[in-house]
Backbone bond lengths (Angstrom), bond angles and torsions (degrees), N, CA, C in turn:
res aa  C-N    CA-C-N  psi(-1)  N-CA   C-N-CA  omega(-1)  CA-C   N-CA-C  phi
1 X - - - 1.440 - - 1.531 108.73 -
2 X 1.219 109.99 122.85 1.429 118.91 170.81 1.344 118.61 -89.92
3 X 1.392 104.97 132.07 1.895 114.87 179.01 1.400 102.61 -119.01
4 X 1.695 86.72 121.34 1.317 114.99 160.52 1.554 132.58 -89.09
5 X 1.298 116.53 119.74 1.138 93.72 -177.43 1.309 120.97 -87.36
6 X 1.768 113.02 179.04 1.766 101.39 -179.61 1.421 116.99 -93.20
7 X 1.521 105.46 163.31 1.679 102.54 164.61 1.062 133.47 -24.39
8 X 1.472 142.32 136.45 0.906 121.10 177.12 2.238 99.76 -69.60
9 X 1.627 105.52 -176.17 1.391 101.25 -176.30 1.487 94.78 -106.62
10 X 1.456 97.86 135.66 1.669 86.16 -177.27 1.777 97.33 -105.30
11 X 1.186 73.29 139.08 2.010 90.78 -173.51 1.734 115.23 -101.27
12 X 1.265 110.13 125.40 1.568 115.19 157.65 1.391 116.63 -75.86
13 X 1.098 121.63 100.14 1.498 121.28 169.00 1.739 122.48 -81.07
14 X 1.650 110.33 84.25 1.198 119.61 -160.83 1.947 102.21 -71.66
15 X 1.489 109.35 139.96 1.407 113.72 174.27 1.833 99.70 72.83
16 X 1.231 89.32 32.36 2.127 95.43 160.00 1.495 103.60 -66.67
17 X 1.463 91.95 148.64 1.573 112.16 -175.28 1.281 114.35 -151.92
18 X 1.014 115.00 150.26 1.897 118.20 -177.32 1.350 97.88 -80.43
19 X 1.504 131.38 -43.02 1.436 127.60 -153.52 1.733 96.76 -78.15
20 X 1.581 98.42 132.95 1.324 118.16 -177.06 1.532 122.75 -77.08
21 X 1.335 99.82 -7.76 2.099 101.16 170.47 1.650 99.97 -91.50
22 X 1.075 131.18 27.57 2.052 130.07 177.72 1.156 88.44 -108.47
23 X 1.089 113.29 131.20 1.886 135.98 166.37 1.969 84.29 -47.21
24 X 1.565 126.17 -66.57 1.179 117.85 -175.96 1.361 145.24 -42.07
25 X 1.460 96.09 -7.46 1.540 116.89 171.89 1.245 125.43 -94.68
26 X 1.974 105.23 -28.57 0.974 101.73 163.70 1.346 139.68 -83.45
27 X 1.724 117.34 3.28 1.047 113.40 -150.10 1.763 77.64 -121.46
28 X 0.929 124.96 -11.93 1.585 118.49 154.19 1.563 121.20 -64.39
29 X 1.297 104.75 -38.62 1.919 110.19 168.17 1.428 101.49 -80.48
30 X 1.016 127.46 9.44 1.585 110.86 162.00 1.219 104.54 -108.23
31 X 1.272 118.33 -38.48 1.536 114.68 165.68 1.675 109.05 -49.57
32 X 0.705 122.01 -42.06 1.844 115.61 -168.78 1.258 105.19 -83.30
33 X 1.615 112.59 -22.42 1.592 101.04 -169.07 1.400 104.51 -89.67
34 X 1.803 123.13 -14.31 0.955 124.23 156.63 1.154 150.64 -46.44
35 X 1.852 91.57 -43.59 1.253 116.20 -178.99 1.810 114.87 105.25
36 X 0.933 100.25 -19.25 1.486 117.39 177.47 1.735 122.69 -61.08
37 X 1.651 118.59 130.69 1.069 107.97 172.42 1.212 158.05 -40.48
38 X 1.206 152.90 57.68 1.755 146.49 -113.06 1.917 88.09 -138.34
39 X 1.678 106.93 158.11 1.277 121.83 -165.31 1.184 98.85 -163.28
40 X 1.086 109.50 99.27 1.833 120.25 -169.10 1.497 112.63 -101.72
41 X 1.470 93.96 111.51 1.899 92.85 174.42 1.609 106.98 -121.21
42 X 1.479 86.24 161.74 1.937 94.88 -174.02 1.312 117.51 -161.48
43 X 1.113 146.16 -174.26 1.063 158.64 127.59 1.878 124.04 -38.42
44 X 1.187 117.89 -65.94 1.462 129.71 144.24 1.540 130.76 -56.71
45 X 1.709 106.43 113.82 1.663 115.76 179.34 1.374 99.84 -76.79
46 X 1.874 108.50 157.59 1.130 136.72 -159.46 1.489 124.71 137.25
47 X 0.869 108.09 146.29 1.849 116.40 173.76 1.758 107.59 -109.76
48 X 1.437 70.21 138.57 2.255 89.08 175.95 0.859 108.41 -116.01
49 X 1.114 138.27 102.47 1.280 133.20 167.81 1.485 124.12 79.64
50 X 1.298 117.65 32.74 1.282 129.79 -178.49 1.497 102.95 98.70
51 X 1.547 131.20 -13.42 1.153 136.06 -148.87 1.669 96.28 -100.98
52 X 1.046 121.13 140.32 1.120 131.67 164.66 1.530 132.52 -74.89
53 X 1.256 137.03 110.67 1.791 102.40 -157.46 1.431 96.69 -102.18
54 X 1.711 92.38 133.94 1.548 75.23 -179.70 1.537 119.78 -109.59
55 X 1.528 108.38 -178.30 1.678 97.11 -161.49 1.493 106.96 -85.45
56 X 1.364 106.80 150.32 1.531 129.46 -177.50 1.426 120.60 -66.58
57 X 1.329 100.08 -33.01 1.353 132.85 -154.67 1.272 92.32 -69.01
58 X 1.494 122.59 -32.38 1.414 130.98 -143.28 1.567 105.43 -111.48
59 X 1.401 100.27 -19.64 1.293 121.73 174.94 2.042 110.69 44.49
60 X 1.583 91.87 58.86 1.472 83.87 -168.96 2.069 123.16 -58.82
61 X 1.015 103.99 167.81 1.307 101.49 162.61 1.205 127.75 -81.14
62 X 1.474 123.00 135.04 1.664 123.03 -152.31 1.348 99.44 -165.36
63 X 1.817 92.70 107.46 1.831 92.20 166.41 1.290 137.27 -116.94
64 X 1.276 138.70 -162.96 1.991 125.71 -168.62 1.668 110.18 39.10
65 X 1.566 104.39 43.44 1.694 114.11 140.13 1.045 133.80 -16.10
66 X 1.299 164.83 -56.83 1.342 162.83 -67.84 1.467 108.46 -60.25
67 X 1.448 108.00 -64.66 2.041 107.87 172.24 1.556 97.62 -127.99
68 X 1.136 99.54 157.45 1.307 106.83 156.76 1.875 111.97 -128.53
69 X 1.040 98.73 137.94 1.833 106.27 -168.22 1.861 83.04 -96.64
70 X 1.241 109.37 149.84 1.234 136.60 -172.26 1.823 104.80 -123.31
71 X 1.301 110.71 99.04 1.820 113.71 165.22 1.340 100.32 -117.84
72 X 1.294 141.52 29.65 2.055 133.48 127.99 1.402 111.76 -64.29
73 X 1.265 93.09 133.22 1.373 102.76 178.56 2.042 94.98 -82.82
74 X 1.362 105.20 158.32 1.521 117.51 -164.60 1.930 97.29 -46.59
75 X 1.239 125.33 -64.63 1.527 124.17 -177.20 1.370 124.34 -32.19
76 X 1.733 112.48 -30.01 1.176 131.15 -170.40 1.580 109.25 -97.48
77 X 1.228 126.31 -11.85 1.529 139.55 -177.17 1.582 109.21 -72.75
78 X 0.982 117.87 -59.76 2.063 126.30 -164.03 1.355 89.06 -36.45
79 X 1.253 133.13 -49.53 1.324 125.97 -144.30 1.871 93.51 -77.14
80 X 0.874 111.32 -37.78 1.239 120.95 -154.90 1.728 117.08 -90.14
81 X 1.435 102.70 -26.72 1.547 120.43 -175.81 1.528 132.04 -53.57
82 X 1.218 99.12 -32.46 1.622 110.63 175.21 1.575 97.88 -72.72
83 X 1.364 132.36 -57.08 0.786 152.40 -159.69 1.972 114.92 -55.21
84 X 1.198 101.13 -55.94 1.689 129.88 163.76 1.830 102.51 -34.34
85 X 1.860 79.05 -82.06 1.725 98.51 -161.72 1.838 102.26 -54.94
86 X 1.854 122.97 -24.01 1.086 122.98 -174.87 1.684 110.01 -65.14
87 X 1.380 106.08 -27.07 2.176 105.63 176.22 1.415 98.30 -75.33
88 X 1.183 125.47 0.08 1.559 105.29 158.82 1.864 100.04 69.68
89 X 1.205 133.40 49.15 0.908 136.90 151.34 1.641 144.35 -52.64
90 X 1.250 128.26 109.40 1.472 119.91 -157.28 2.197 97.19 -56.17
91 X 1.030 78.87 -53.00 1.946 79.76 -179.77 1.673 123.83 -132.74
92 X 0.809 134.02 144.76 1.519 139.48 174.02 1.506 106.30 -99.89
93 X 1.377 125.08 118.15 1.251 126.57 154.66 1.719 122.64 -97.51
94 X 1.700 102.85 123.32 1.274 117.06 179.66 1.409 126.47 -73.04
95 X 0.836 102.59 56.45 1.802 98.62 -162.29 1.874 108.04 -49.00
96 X 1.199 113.60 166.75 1.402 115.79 -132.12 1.973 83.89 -84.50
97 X 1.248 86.93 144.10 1.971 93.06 175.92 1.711 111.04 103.26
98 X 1.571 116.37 -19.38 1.143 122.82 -162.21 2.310 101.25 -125.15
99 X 1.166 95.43 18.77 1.826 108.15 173.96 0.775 114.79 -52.31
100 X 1.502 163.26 135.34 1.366 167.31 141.06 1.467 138.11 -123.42
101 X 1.461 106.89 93.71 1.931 90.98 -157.86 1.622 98.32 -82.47
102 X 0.961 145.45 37.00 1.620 132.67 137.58 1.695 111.90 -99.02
103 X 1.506 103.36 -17.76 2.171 81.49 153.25 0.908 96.84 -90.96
104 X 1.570 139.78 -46.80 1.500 114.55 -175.03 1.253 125.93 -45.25
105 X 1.111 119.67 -31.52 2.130 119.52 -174.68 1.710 85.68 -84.99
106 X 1.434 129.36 -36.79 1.662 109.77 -177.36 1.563 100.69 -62.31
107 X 1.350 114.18 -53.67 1.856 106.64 -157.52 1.352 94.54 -67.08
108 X 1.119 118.05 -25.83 1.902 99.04 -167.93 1.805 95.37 -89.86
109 X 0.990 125.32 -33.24 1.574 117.23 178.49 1.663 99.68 -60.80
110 X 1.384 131.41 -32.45 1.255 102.07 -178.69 2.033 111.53 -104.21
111 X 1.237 85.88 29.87 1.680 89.66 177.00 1.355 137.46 102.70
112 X 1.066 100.42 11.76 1.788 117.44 -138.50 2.244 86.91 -120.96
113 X 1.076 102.09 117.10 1.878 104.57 148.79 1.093 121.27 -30.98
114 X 1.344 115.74 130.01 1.289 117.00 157.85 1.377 98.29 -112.10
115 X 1.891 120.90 149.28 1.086 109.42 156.60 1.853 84.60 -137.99
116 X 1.465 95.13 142.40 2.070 98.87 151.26 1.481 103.58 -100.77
117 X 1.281 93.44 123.54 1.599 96.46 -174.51 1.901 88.84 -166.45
118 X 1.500 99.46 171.94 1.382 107.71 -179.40 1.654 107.66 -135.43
119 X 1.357 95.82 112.15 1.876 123.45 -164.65 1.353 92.90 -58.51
120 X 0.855 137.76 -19.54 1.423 130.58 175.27 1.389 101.89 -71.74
121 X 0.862 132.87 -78.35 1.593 157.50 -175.13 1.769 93.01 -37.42
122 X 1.512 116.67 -66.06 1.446 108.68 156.50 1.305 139.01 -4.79
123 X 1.434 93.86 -84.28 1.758 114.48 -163.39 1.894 92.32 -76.81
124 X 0.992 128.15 -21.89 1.572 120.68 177.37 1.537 122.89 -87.97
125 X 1.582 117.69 2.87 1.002 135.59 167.46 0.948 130.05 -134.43
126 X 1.554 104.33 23.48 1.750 116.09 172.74 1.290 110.32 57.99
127 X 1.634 144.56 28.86 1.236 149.66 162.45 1.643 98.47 -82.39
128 X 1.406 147.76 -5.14 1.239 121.27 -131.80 1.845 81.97 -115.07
């Protein structure tokens, strides 16, 4: 019997940032040190890790989602929400500071996971 393994999950890392004190920076260097797929968009230009971040603003089109990790804090989301839940993402992770139960009732009304959880904490305990 042959084992295959799965895809890796390719992750949107929403509110990517170059500056290295953002939980979002770090959880992009764990993505790379992993090895794992990650696609960092933001508001702020720069590359992480070979990654290009791209702008939010622009809200590009982007498909085969798997999660997208969430570092907006809730005030900074409305703008952005239709937009998220529209890549059709299997799950959204809330990492802690960025909770919101009106995306939560949107992502789960259109099918989509919610977890509040902190992707860091994840990927370092093999939950991710």
């Amino acid at each position: 019997m042959e084992i295959v393994e799965s895809s890796p999950k390719r992750t949107l890392i929403v509110g990517a940032t170059t500056n290295p004190d953002r939980y979002a920076f770090l959880v992009a260097q764990q993505f790379a040190n992993l090895g794992m797929e990650f696609i960092p968009i933001g508001i702020k230009k720069g590359v992480l890790f070979g990654e290009e971040i791209l702008d939010l603003k622009a809200k590009p089109p982007l498909k085969d989602i798997h999660t997208i990790t969430l570092y907006l804090g809730p005030a900074n989301q409305s703008e952005w929400m239709d937009y998220l839940i529209g890549l059709k993402p299997k799950r959204i992770i809330f990492n802690p500071g960025t909770e919101n139960p009106e995306f939560f009732r949107k992502a789960k009304e259109a099918g989509i996971e919610v977890l509040p959880a902190c992707n860091l904490v994840m990927l370092s305990t093999g939950q991710y």
